[in-house]
C-alpha positions as CSV (number, residue, x, y, z in Angstrom):
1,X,6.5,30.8,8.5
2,X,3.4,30.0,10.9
3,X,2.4,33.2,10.8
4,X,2.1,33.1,6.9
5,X,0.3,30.1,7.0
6,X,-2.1,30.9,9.2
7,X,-2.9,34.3,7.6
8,X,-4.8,31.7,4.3
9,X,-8.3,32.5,5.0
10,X,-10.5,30.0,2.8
11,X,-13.4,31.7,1.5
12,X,-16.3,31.0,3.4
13,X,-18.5,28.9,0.9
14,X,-15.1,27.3,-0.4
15,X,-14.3,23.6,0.4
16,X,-11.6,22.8,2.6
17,X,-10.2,20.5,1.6
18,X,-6.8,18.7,3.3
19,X,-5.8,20.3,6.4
20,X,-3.8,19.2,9.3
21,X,-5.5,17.5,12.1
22,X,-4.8,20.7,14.5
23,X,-6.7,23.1,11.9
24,X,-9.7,20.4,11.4
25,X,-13.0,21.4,13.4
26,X,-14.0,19.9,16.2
27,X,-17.5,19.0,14.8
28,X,-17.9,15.5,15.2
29,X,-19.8,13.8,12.1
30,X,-23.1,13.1,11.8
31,X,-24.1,9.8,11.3
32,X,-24.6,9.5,7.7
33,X,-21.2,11.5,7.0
34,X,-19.3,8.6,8.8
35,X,-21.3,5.6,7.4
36,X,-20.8,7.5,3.7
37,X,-17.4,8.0,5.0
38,X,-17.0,4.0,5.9
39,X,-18.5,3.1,2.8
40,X,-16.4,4.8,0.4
41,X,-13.5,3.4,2.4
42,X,-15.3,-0.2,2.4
43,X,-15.8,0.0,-1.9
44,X,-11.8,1.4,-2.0
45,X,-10.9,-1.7,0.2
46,X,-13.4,-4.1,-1.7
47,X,-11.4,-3.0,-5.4
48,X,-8.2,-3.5,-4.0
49,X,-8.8,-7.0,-3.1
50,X,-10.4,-7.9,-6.1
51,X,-7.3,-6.3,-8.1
52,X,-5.1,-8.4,-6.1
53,X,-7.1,-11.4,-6.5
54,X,-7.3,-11.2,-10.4
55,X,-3.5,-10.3,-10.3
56,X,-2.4,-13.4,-8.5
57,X,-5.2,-15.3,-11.3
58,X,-3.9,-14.0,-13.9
59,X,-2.0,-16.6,-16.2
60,X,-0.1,-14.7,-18.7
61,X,2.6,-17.4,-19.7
62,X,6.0,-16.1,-18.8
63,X,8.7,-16.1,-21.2
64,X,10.8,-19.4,-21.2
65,X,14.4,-17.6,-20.5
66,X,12.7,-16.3,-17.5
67,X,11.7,-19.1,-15.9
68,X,14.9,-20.6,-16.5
69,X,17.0,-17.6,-15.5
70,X,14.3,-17.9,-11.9
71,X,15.4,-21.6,-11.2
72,X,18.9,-21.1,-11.8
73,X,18.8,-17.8,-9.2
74,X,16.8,-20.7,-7.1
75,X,19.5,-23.4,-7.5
76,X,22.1,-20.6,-6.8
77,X,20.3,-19.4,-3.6
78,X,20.1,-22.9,-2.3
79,X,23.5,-23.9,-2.6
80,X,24.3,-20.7,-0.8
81,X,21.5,-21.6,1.8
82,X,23.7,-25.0,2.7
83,X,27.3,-23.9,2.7
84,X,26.1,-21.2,4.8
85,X,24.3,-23.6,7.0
86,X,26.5,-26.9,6.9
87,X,29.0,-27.4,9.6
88,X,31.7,-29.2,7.3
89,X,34.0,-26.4,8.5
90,X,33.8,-27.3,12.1
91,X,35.5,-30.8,11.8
């Protein structure tokens, strides 16, 4: 199978691509690849935070039955939480 993989020539003036990290060159970057390469990553970064920020803002009223049907799981879980924890049994 490694022999088939390694017989895929790209064509010379054809992009590579993704390729594993033992194909890649060598050629370190230049300078302005890596900061255009940092920069896209910084922008990528920069929208993720700003989508997770406007998600946790966002107040889109829930539906009633589901905040009821959350504080009963609550009540539930913390019942739970001190039987588990009380030491009624050891006396």
């Amino acid at each position: 199978m490694a022999a088939a993989l390694d017989d895929q020539k790209p064509e010379p003036d054809e992009p590579l691509g993704w390729q594993p990290v033992w194909k890649r060159s060598r050629q370190p970057k230049s300078k302005a690849a890596k900061k255009a390469e940092l920069r896209k990553q910084r922008r990528r970064l920069q929208g993720a935070g700003r989508r997770r920020l406007a998600a946790g803002q966002s107040r889109r009223p829930r539906s009633r039955q589901n905040r009821i049907g959350n504080a009963a799981a609550r009540r539930d879980a913390r019942a739970l939480s001190r039987v588990r924890h009380s030491t009624a049994w050891l006396r």
